[in-house]
C-alpha positions in Angstrom: 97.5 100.9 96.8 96.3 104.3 95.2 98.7 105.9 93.5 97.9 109.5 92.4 99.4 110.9 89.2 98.6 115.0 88.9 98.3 116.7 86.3 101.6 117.4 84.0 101.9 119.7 81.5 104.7 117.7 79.2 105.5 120.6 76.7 107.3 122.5 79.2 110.4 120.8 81.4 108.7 119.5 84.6 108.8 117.1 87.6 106.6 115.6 89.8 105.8 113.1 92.1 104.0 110.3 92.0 102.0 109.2 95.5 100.7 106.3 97.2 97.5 107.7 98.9 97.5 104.8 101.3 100.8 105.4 102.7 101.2 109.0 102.3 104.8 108.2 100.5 106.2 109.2 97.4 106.8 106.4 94.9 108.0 107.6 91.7 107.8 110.5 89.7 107.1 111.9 86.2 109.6 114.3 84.5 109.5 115.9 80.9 112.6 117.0 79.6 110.5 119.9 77.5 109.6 120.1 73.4 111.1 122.1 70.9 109.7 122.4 67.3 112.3 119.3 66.0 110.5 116.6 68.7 107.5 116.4 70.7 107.8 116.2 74.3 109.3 113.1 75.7 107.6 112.0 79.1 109.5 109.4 81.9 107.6 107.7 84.4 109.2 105.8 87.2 107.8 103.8 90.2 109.0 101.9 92.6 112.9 102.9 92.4 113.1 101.9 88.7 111.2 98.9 88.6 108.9 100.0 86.7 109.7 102.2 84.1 108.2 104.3 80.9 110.5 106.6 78.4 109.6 108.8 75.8 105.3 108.6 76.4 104.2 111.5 74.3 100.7 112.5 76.4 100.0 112.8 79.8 97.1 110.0 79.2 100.0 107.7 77.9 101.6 108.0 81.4 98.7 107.8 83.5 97.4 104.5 81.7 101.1 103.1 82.6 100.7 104.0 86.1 96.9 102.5 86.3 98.4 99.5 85.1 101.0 99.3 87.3 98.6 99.7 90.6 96.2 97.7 89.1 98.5 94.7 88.6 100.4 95.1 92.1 96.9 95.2 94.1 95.8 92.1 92.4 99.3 90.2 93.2 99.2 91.3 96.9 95.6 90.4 97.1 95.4 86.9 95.3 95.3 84.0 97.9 96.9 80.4 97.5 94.7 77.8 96.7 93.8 75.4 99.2 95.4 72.0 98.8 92.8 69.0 98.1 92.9 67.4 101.2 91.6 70.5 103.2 88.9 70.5 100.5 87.9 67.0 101.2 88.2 66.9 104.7 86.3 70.4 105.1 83.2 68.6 103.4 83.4 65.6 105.5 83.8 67.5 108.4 80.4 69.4 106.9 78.6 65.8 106.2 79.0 66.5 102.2 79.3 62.9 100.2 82.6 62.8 98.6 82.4 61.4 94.6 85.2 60.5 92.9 86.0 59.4 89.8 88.3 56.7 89.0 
Protein backbone atom coordinates (compact mmCIF):
# COMPACT_ATOMS: atom_id res chain seq x y z
CA UNK A 1 0.00 0.00 0.00
CA UNK A 2 1.11 3.64 -1.17
CA UNK A 3 -1.03 6.06 -0.28
CA UNK A 4 -0.43 9.48 -1.92
CA UNK A 5 -1.36 12.68 0.03
CA UNK A 6 -0.96 16.07 -2.47
CA UNK A 7 -0.31 19.00 -1.63
CA UNK A 8 -3.14 21.13 0.41
CA UNK A 9 -3.16 24.53 0.91
CA UNK A 10 -5.23 24.47 4.52
CA UNK A 11 -5.78 28.36 4.75
CA UNK A 12 -8.26 28.36 2.06
CA UNK A 13 -11.54 25.80 2.20
CA UNK A 14 -10.40 22.73 0.19
CA UNK A 15 -10.78 18.94 -0.53
CA UNK A 16 -8.95 16.33 -1.80
CA UNK A 17 -8.46 12.94 -2.17
CA UNK A 18 -6.38 10.63 -0.73
CA UNK A 19 -4.98 7.50 -3.17
CA UNK A 20 -3.81 4.16 -2.90
CA UNK A 21 -1.18 4.07 -5.75
CA UNK A 22 -1.29 0.27 -5.78
CA UNK A 23 -4.93 -0.01 -6.52
CA UNK A 24 -5.57 3.06 -8.37
CA UNK A 25 -8.64 3.77 -5.70
CA UNK A 26 -9.43 6.53 -3.68
CA UNK A 27 -9.26 5.99 0.11
CA UNK A 28 -9.91 8.93 1.98
CA UNK A 29 -9.64 12.50 1.72
CA UNK A 30 -8.37 15.64 3.32
CA UNK A 31 -10.72 18.76 3.63
CA UNK A 32 -10.11 22.24 5.38
CA UNK A 33 -12.91 24.06 6.29
CA UNK A 34 -10.79 27.55 5.71
CA UNK A 35 -9.06 30.17 8.43
CA UNK A 36 -10.20 33.41 9.45
CA UNK A 37 -8.22 35.81 11.68
CA UNK A 38 -10.16 34.31 15.17
CA UNK A 39 -8.65 30.50 14.37
CA UNK A 40 -6.16 28.84 12.33
CA UNK A 41 -7.15 26.54 9.84
CA UNK A 42 -8.58 23.29 11.03
CA UNK A 43 -7.49 20.25 8.75
CA UNK A 44 -9.58 16.55 8.68
CA UNK A 45 -8.04 13.55 7.37
CA UNK A 46 -10.04 10.40 6.83
CA UNK A 47 -9.00 6.89 5.47
CA UNK A 48 -10.50 4.02 5.10
CA UNK A 49 -14.38 5.08 5.52
CA UNK A 50 -13.70 6.64 8.91
CA UNK A 51 -11.53 4.31 10.45
CA UNK A 52 -9.03 6.17 10.67
CA UNK A 53 -9.50 9.59 11.43
CA UNK A 54 -7.66 13.14 12.29
CA UNK A 55 -9.61 16.56 13.24
CA UNK A 56 -8.38 19.90 13.66
CA UNK A 57 -4.38 19.17 12.34
CA UNK A 58 -3.14 22.67 11.86
CA UNK A 59 -0.23 21.93 8.94
CA UNK A 60 -0.31 20.03 6.03
CA UNK A 61 2.94 18.17 7.59
CA UNK A 62 0.68 17.26 10.65
CA UNK A 63 -1.72 15.38 8.14
CA UNK A 64 0.76 13.81 6.07
CA UNK A 65 2.73 12.26 9.19
CA UNK A 66 -0.93 10.82 10.18
CA UNK A 67 -1.33 9.32 6.91
CA UNK A 68 2.47 7.84 6.80
CA UNK A 69 1.62 6.31 9.92
CA UNK A 70 -1.37 4.84 8.92
CA UNK A 71 0.27 3.06 5.69
CA UNK A 72 3.12 2.31 7.49
CA UNK A 73 1.23 0.36 10.23
CA UNK A 74 -1.34 -1.41 7.83
CA UNK A 75 1.69 -2.74 5.48
CA UNK A 76 3.46 -4.17 8.43
CA UNK A 77 0.03 -5.92 9.75
CA UNK A 78 -0.73 -7.46 6.25
CA UNK A 79 2.80 -8.41 5.79
CA UNK A 80 3.75 -10.04 9.31
CA UNK A 81 3.57 -13.88 9.15
CA UNK A 82 2.54 -16.36 12.01
CA UNK A 83 5.09 -18.01 13.76
CA UNK A 84 5.71 -21.47 13.12
CA UNK A 85 4.54 -23.81 15.84
CA UNK A 86 7.54 -25.86 17.74
CA UNK A 87 6.98 -29.02 16.32
CA UNK A 88 7.50 -27.98 12.67
CA UNK A 89 10.66 -26.35 14.09
CA UNK A 90 11.89 -29.60 15.56
CA UNK A 91 10.87 -31.84 12.99
CA UNK A 92 12.33 -29.46 10.17
CA UNK A 93 15.84 -29.94 11.90
CA UNK A 94 15.60 -33.58 12.12
CA UNK A 95 14.42 -33.86 8.84
CA UNK A 96 17.76 -31.66 8.10
CA UNK A 97 20.09 -34.09 10.47
CA UNK A 98 20.43 -31.01 13.14
CA UNK A 99 20.92 -32.59 16.93
CA UNK A 100 17.96 -31.51 18.92
CA UNK A 101 19.17 -30.09 22.79
CA UNK A 102 16.80 -29.60 25.20
CA UNK A 103 16.78 -28.48 28.39
CA UNK A 104 14.98 -30.00 31.18
Amino acid sequence: MRLTLPFFDGRSRNYAAVIDEDTGEEVGYIESSGSDPYRSAGMTVSLFDGKYRIDDADRYEECRGFVRGVEAVLNHMVHVRERPKQSDIESSLVRDGAFLFRQS
